[in-house]
N, CA and C atoms as a LAMMPS dump frame, in Angstrom:
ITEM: TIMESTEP
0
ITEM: NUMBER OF ATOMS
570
ITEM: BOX BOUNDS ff ff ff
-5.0000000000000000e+02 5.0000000000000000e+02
-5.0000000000000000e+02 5.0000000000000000e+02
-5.0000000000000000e+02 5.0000000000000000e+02
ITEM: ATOMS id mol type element x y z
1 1 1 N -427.207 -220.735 -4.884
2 1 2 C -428.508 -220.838 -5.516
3 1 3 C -429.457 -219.789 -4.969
4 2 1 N -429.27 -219.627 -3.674
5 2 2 C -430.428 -218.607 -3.102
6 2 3 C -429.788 -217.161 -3.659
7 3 1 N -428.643 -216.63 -3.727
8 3 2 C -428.387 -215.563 -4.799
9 3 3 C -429.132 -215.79 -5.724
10 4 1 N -428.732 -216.434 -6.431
11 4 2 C -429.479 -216.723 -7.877
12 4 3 C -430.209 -216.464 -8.2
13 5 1 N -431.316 -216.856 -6.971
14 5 2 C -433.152 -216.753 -7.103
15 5 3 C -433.33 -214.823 -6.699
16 6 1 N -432.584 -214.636 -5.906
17 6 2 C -432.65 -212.752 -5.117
18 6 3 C -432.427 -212.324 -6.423
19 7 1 N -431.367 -212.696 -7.347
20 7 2 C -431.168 -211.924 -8.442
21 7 3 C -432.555 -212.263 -9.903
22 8 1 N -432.715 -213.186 -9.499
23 8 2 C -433.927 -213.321 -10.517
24 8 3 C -435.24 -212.285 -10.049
25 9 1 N -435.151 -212.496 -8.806
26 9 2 C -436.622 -211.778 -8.328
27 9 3 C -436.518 -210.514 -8.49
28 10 1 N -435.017 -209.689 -7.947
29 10 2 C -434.805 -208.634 -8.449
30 10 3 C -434.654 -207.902 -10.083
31 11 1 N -434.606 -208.702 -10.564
32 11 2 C -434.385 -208.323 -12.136
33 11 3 C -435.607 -208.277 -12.532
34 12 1 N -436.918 -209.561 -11.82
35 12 2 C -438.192 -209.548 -12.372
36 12 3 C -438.81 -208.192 -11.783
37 13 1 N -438.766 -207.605 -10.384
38 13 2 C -439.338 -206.574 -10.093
39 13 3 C -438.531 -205.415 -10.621
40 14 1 N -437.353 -205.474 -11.002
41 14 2 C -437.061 -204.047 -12.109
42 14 3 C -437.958 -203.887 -13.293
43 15 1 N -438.328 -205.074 -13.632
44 15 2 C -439.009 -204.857 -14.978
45 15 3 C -440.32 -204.439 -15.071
46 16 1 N -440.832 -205.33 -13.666
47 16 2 C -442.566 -205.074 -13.7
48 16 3 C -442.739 -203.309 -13.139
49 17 1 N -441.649 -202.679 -12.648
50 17 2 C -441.691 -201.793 -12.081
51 17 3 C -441.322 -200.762 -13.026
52 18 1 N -440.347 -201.402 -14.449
53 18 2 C -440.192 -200.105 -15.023
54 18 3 C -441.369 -199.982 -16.244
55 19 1 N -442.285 -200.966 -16.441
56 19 2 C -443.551 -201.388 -17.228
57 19 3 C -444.785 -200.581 -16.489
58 20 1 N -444.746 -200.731 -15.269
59 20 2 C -445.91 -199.767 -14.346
60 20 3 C -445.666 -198.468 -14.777
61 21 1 N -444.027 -197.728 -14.808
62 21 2 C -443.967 -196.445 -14.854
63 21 3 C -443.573 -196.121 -16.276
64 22 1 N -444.139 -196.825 -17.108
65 22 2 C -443.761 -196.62 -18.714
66 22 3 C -444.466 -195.365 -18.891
67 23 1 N -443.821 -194.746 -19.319
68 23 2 C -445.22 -193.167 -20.139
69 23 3 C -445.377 -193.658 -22
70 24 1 N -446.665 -193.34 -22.48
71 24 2 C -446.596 -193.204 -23.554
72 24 3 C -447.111 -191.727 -23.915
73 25 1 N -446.269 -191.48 -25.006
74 25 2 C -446.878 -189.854 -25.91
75 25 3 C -446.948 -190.902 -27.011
76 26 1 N -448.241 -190.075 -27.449
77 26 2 C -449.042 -189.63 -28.585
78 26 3 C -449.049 -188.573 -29.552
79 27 1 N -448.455 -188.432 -30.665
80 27 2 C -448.707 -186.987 -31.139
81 27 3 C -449.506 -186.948 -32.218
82 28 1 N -450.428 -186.075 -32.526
83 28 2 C -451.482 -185.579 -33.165
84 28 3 C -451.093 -184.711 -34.218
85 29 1 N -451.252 -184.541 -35.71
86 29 2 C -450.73 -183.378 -36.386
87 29 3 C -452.052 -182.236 -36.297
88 30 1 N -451.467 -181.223 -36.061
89 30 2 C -452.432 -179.89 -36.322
90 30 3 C -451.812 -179.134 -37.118
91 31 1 N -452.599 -178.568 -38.181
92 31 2 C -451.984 -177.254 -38.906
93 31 3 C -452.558 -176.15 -38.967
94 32 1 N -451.781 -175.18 -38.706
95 32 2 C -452.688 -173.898 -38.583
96 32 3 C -451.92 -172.554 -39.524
97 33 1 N -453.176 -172.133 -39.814
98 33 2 C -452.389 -170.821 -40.947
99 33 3 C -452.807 -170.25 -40.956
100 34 1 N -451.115 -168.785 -39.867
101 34 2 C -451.68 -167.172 -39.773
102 34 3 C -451.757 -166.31 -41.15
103 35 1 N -452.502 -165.541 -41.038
104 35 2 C -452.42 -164.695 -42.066
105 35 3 C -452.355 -162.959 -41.441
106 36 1 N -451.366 -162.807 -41.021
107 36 2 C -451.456 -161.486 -40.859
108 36 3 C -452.318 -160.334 -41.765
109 37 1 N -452.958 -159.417 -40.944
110 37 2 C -453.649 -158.234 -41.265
111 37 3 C -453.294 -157.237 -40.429
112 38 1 N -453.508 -155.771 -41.037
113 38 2 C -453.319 -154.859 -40.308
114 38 3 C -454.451 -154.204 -39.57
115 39 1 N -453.965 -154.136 -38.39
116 39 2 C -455.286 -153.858 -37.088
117 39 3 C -456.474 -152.799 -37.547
118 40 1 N -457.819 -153.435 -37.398
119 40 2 C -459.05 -152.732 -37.59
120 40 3 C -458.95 -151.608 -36.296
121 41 1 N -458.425 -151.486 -35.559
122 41 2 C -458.801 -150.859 -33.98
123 41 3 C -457.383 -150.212 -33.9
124 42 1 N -457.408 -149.15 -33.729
125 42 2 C -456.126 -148.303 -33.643
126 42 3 C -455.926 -147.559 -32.859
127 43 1 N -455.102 -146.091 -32.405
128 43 2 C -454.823 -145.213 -31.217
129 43 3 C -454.314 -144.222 -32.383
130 44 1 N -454.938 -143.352 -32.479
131 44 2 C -454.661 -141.78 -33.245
132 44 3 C -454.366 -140.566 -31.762
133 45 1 N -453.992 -139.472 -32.291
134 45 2 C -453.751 -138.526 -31
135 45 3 C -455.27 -137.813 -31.421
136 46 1 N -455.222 -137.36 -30.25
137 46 2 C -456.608 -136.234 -29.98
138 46 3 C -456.429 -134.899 -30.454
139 47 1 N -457.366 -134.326 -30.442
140 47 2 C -456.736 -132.653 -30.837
141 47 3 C -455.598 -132.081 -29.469
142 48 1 N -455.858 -132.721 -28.289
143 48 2 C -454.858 -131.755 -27.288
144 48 3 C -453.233 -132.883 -27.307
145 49 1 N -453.621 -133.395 -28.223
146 49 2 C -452.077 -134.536 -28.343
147 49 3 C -451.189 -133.604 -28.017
148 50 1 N -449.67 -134.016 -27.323
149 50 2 C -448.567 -133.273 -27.658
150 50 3 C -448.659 -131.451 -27.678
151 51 1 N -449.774 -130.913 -26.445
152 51 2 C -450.039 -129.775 -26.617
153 51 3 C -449.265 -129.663 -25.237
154 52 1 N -449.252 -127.815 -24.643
155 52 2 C -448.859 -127.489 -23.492
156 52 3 C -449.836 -127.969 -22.501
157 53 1 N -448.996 -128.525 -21.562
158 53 2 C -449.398 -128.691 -20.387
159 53 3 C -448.696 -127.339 -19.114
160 54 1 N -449.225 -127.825 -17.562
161 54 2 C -448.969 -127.244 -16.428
162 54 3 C -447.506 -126.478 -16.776
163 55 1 N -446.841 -125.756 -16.407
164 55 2 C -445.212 -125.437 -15.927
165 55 3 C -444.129 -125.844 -17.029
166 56 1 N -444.856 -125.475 -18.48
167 56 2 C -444.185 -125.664 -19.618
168 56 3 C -444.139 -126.872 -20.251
169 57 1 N -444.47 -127.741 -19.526
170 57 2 C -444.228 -129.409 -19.682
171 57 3 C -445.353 -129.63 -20.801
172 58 1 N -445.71 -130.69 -21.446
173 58 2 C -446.253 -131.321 -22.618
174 58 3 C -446.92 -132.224 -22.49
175 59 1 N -448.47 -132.311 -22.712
176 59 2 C -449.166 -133.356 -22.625
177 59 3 C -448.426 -134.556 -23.665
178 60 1 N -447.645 -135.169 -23.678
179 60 2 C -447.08 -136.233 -24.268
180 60 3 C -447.622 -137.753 -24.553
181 61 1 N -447.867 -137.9 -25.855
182 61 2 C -448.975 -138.805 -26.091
183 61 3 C -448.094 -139.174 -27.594
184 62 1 N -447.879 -140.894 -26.908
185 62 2 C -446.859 -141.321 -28.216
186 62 3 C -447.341 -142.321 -28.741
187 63 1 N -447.663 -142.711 -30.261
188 63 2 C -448.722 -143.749 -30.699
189 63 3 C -447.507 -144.572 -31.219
190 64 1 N -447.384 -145.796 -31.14
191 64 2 C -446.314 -146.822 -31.554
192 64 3 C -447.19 -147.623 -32.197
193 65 1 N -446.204 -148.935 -32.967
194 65 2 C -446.465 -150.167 -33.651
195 65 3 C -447.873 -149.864 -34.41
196 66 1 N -447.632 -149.385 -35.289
197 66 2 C -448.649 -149.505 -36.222
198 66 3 C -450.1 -148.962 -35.771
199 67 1 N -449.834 -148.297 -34.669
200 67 2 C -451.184 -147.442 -34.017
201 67 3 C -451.805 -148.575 -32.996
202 68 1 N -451.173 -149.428 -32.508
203 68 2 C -451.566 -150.354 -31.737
204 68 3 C -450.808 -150.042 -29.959
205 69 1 N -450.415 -149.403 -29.747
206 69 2 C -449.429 -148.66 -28.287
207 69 3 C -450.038 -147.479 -28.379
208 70 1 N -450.26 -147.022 -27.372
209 70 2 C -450.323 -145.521 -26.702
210 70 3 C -449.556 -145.47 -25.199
211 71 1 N -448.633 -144.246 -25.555
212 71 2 C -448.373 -143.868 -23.955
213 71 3 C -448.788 -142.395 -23.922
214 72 1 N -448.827 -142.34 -22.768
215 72 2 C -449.08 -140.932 -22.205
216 72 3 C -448.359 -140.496 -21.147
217 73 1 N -448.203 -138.985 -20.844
218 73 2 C -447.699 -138.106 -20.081
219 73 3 C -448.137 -137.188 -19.617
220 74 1 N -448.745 -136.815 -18.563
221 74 2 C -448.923 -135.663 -17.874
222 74 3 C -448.728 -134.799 -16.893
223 75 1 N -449.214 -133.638 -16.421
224 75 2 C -448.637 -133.06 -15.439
225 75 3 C -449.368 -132.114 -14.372
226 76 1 N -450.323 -133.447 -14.116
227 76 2 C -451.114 -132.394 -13.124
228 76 3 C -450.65 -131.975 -11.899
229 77 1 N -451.514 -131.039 -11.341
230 77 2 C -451.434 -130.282 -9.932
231 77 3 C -452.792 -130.903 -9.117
232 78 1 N -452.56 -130.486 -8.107
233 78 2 C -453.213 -130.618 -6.893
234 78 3 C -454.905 -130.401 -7.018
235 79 1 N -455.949 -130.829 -6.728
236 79 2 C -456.813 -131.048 -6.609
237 79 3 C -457.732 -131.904 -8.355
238 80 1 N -458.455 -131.507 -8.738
239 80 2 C -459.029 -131.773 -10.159
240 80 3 C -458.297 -131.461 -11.182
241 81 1 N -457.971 -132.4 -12.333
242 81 2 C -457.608 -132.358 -13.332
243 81 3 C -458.278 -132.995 -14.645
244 82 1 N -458.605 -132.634 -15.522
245 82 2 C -459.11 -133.153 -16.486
246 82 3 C -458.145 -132.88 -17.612
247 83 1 N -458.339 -133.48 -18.776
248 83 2 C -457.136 -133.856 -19.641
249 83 3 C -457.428 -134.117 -20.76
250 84 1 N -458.615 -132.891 -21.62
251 84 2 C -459.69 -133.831 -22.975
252 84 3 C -459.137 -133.936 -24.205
253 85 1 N -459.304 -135.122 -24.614
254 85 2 C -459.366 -134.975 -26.193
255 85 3 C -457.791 -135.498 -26.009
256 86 1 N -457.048 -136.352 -25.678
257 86 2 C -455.431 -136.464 -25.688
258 86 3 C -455.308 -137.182 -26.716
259 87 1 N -456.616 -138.499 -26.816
260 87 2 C -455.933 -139.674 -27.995
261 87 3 C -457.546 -139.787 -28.544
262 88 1 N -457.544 -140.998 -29.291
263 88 2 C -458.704 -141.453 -29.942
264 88 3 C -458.443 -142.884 -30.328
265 89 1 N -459.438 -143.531 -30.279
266 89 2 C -459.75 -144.913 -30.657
267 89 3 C -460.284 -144.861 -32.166
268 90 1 N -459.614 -145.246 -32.71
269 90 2 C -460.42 -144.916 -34.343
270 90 3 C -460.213 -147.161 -34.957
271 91 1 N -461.824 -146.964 -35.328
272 91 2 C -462.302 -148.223 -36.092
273 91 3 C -462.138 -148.062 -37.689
274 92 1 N -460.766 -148.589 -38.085
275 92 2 C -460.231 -148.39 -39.388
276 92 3 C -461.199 -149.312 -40.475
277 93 1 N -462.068 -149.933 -39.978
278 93 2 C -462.811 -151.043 -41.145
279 93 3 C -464.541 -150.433 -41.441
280 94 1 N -464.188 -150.234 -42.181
281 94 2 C -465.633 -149.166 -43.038
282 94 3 C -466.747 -150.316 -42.793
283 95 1 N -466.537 -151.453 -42.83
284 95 2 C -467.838 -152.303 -42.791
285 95 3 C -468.406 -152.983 -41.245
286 96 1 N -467.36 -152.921 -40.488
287 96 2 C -467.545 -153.906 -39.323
288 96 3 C -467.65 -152.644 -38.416
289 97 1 N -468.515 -153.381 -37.109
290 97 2 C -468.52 -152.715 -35.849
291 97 3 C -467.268 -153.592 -35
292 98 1 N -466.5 -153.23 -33.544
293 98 2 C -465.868 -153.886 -33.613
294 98 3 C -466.432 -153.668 -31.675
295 99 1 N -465.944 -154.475 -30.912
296 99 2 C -466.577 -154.347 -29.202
297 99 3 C -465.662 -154.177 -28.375
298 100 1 N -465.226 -153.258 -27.536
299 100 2 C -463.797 -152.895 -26.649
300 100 3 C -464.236 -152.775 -25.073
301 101 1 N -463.326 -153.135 -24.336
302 101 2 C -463.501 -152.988 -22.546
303 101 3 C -461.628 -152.688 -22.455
304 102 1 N -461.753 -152.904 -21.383
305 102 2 C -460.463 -152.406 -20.804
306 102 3 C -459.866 -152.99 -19.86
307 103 1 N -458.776 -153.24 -19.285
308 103 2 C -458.241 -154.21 -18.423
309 103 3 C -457.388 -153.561 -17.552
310 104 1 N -457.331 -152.815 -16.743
311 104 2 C -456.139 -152.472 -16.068
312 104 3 C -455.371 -153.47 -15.497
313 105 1 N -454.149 -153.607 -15.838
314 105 2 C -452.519 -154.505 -15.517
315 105 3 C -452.099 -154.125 -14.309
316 106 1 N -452.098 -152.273 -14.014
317 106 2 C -450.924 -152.125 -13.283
318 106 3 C -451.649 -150.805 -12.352
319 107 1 N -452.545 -151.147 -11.927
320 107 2 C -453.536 -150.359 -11.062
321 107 3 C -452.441 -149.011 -10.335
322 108 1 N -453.406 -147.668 -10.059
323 108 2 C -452.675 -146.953 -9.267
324 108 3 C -452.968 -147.248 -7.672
325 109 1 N -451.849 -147.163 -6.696
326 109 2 C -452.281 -147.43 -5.534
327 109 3 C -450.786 -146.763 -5.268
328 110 1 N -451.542 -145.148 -5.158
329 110 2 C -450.621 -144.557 -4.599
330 110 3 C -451.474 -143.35 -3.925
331 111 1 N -450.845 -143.208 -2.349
332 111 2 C -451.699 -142.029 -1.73
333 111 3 C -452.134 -140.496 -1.841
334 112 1 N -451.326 -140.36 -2.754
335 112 2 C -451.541 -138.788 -3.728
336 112 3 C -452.761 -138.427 -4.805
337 113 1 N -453.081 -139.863 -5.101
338 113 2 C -453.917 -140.317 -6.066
339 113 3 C -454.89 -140.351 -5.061
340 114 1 N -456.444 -139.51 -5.132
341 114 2 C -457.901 -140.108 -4.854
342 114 3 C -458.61 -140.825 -5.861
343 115 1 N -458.74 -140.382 -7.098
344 115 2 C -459.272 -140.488 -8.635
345 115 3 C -458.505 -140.23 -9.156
346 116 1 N -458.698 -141.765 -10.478
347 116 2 C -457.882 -141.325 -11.405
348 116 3 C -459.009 -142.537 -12.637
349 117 1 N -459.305 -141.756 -13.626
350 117 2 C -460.206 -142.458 -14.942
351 117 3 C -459.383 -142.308 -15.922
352 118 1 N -459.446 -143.284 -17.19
353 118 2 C -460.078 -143.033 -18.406
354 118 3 C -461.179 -142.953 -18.809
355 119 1 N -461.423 -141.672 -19.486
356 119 2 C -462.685 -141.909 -19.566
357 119 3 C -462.896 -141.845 -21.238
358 120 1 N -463.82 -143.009 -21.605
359 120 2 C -463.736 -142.867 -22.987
360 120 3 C -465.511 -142.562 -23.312
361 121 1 N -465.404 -141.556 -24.464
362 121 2 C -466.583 -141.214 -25.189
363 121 3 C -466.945 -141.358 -26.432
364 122 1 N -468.355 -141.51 -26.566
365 122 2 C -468.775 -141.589 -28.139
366 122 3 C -469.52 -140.439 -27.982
367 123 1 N -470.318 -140.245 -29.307
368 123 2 C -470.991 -138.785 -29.495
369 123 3 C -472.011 -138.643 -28.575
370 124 1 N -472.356 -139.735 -27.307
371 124 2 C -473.629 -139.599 -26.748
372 124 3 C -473.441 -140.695 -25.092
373 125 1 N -472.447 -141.09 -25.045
374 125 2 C -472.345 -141.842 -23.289
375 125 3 C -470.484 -141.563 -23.336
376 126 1 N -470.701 -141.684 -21.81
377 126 2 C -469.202 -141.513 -21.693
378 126 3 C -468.756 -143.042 -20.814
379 127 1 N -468.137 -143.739 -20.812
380 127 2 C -467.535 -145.063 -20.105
381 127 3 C -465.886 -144.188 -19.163
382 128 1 N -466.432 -144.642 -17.697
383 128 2 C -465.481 -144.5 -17.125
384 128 3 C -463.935 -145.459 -16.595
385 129 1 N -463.209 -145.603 -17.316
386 129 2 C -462.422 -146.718 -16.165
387 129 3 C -461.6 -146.269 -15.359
388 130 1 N -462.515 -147.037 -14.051
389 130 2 C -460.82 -146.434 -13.067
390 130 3 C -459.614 -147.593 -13.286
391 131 1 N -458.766 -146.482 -12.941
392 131 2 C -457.67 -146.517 -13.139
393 131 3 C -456.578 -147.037 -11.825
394 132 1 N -457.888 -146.939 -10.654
395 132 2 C -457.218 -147.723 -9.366
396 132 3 C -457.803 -149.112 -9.107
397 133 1 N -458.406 -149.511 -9.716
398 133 2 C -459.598 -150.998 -9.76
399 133 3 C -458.825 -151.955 -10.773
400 134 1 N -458.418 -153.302 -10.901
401 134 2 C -458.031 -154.233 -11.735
402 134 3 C -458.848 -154.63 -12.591
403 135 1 N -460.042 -154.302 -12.106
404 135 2 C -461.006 -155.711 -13.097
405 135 3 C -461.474 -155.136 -14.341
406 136 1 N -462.059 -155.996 -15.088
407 136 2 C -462.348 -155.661 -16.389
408 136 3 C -463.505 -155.311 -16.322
409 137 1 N -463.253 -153.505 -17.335
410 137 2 C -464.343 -152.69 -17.556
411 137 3 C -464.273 -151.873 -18.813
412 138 1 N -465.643 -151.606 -19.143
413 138 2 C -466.831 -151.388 -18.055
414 138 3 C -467.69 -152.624 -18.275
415 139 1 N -468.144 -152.586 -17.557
416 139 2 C -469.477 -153.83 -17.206
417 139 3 C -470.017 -154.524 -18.665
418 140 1 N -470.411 -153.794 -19.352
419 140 2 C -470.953 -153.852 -20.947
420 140 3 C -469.699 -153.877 -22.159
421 141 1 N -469.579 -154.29 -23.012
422 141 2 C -468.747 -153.958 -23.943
423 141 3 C -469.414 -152.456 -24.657
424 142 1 N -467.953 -151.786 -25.213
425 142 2 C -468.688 -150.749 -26.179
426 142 3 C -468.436 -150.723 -27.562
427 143 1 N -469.23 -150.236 -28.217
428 143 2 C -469.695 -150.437 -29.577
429 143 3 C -468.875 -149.318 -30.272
430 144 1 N -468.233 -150.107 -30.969
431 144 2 C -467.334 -148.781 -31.932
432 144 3 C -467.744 -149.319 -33.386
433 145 1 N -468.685 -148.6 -34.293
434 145 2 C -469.036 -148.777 -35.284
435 145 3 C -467.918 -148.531 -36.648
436 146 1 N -468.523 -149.074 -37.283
437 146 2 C -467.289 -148.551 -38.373
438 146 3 C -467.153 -147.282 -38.959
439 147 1 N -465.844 -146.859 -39.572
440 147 2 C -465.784 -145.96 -39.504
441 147 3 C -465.532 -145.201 -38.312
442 148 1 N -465.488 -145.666 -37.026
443 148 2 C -466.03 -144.456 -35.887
444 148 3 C -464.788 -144.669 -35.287
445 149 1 N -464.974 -143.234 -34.078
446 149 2 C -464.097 -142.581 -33.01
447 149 3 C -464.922 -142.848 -31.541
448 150 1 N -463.562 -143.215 -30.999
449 150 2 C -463.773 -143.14 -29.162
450 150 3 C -462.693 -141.866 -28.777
451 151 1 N -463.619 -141.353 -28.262
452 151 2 C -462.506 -139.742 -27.7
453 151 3 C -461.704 -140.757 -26.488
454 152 1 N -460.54 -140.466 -26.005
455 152 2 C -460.052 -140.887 -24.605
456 152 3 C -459.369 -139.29 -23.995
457 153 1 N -460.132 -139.274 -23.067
458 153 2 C -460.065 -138.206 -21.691
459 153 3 C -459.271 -138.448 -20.434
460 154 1 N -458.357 -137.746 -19.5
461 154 2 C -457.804 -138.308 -18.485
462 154 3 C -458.566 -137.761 -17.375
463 155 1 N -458.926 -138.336 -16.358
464 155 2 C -459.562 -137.189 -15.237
465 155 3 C -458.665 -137.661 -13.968
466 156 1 N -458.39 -136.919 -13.5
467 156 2 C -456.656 -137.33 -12.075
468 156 3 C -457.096 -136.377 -10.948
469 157 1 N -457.174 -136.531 -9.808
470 157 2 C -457.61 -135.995 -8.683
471 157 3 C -456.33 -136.282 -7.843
472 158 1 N -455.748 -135.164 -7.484
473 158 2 C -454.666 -135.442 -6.63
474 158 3 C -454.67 -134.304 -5.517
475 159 1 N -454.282 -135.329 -4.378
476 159 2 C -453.828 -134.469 -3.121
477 159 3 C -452.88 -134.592 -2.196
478 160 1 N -451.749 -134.543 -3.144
479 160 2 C -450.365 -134.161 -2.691
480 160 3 C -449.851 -134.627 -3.783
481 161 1 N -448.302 -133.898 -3.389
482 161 2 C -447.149 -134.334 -4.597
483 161 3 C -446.29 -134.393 -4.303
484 162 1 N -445.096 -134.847 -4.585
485 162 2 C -443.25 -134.743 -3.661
486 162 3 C -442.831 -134.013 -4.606
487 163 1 N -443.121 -133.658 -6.093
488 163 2 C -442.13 -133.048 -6.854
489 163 3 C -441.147 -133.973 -7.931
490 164 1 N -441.059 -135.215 -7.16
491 164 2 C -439.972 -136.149 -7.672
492 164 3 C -440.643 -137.444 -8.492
493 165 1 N -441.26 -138.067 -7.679
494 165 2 C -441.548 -139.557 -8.443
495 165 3 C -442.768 -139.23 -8.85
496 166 1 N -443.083 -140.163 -10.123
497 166 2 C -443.827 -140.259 -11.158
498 166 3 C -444.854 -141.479 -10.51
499 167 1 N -446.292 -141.529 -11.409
500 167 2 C -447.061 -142.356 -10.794
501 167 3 C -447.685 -143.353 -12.135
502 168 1 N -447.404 -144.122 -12.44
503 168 2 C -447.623 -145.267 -13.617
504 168 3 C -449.052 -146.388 -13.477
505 169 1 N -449.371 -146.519 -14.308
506 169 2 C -450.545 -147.314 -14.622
507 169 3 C -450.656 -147.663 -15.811
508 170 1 N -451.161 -149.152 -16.067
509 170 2 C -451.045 -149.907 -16.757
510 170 3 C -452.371 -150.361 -17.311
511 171 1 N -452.683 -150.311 -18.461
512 171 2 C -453.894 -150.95 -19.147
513 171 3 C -453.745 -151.339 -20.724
514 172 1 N -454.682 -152.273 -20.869
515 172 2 C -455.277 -153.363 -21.825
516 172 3 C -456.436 -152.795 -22.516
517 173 1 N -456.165 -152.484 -23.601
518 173 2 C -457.725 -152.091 -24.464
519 173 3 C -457.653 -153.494 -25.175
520 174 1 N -458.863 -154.078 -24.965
521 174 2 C -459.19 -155.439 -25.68
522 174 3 C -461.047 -155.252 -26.497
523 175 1 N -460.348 -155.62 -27.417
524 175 2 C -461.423 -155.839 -28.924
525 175 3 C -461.975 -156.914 -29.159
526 176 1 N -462.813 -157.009 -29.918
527 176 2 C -463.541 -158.633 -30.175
528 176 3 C -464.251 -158.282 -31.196
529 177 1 N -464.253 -158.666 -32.125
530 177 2 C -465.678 -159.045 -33.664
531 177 3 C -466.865 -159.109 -33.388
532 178 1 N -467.198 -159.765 -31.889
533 178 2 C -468.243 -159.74 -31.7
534 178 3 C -468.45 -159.35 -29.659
535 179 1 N -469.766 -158.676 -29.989
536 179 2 C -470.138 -158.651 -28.885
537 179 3 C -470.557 -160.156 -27.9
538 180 1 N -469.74 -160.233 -27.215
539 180 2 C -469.654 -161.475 -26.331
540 180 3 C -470.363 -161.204 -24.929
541 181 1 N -470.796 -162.14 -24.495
542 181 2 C -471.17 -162.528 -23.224
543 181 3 C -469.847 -163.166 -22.213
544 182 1 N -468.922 -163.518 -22.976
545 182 2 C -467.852 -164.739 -22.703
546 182 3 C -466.672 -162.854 -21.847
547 183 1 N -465.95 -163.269 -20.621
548 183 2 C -464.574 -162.731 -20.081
549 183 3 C -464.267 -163.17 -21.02
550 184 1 N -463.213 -161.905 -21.293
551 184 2 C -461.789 -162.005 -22.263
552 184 3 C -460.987 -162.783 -21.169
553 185 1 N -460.008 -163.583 -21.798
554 185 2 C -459.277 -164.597 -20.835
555 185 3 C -457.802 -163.594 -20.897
556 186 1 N -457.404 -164.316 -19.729
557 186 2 C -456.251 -163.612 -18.85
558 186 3 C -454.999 -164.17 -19.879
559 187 1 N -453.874 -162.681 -20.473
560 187 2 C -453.263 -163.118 -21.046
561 187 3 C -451.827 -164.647 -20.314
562 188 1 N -451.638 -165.641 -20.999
563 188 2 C -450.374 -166.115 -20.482
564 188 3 C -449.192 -164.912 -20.515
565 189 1 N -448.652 -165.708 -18.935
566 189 2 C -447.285 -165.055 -18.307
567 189 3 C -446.251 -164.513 -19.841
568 190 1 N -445.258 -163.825 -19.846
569 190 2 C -444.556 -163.665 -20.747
570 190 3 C -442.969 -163.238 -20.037
C-alpha cells in the first residue's frame, strides 16, 4: 500500500510539474506585399572610371546589380594621393529628393595607411568619410535632389608599402525617403 501511495504522489507531481512547464504559442496572421522596384539611388562611373593609373595599372571601378555595387581599385604611391571623379551617385527619380550617409563595415587599420576618405561632392560642399573610423557618417544626412549627382573622390595618404598585399575597406551607402533624425539600424548577421 505505501508503494501505491509513492506511486500516486509521483504520478500527481509529474503532472502538476508538466502543467507548470506547459508553453503555449499563439499565432497571429500577418500579410505583407513586396512589390519590387528598381532602385531610385544608383553608382554610375565618373569621368576617371577605368582610366590609367600609377605603373600602367587601372583605376578599376566596377558597377554591379543593377547599379546598386561599386568596387574599386587603385594604385597609389607613397605620400598624397587623390583619385577624382572615379564614380558617381546618381538620383534616378525626377521627382523625389532622396537622403544618404555612409557606414563603414570594414574599417582600414593598417600602418601604411595615415588617411584614407571618401570624399563625396555636390556642386557646392564636399562630405568627407573616413575610411579608418566605423561609425556612421557624416554627422548630417546629404541631400541628393532629383535628378542629381554626388561626385565620389578617393583621397589615400600612405607611408610605406611592401609591394605585395593589398589594403581593403568596406562600406555601406544607406538612403532613406526621408530626412530622418532616427540611426539607420544595424543590418542583421547574414
Amino acid at each position: 500500500m505505501n508503494t501505491k501511495r509513492k506511486l500516486i504522489a509521483l504520478l500527481a507531481i509529474a503532472t502538476l510539474v508538466s502543467i507548470v512547464n506547459a508553453s503555449v504559442f499563439v499565432y497571429y496572421p500577418i500579410n505583407i506585399t513586396i512589390t519590387p522596384k528598381e532602385p531610385p539611388i544608383v553608382f554610375v562611373g565618373g569621368d576617371n572610371a577605368n582610366q590609367r593609373d600609377l605603373w600602367g595599372n587601372t583605376i578599376t571601378v566596377n558597377i554591379g546589380d543593377s547599379g546598386t555595387s561599386l568596387a574599386i581599385e587603385v594604385h597609389p604611391t607613397l605620400r598624397r594621393n587623390y583619385y577624382y571623379d572615379i564614380a558617381r551617385i546618381k538620383n534616378n527619380d525626377i521627382s523625389n529628393t532622396y537622403y544618404i550617409k555612409f557606414r563603414v563595415t570594414n574599417y582600414i587599420d593598417d600602418d601604411r595607411v595615415t588617411k584614407a576618405y571618401l570624399i563625396i561632392s555636390d556642386s557646392g560642399t564636399q562630405y568627407q568619410i573616413d575610411l579608418m573610423d566605423e561609425n556612421l557618417q557624416p554627422n548630417e544626412w546629404i541631400s541628393l535632389g532629383a535628378s542629381g549627382e554626388l561626385r565620389v573622390d578617393l583621397y589615400i595618404v600612405l607611408s610605406g608599402y611592401d609591394g605585395s598585399s593589398s589594403i581593403s575597406v568596406g562600406v555601406d551607402l544607406i538612403y532613406s525617403a526621408t530626412s530622418t533624425t532616427e540611426t539607420p539600424p544595424e543590418l542583421p548577421s547574414t
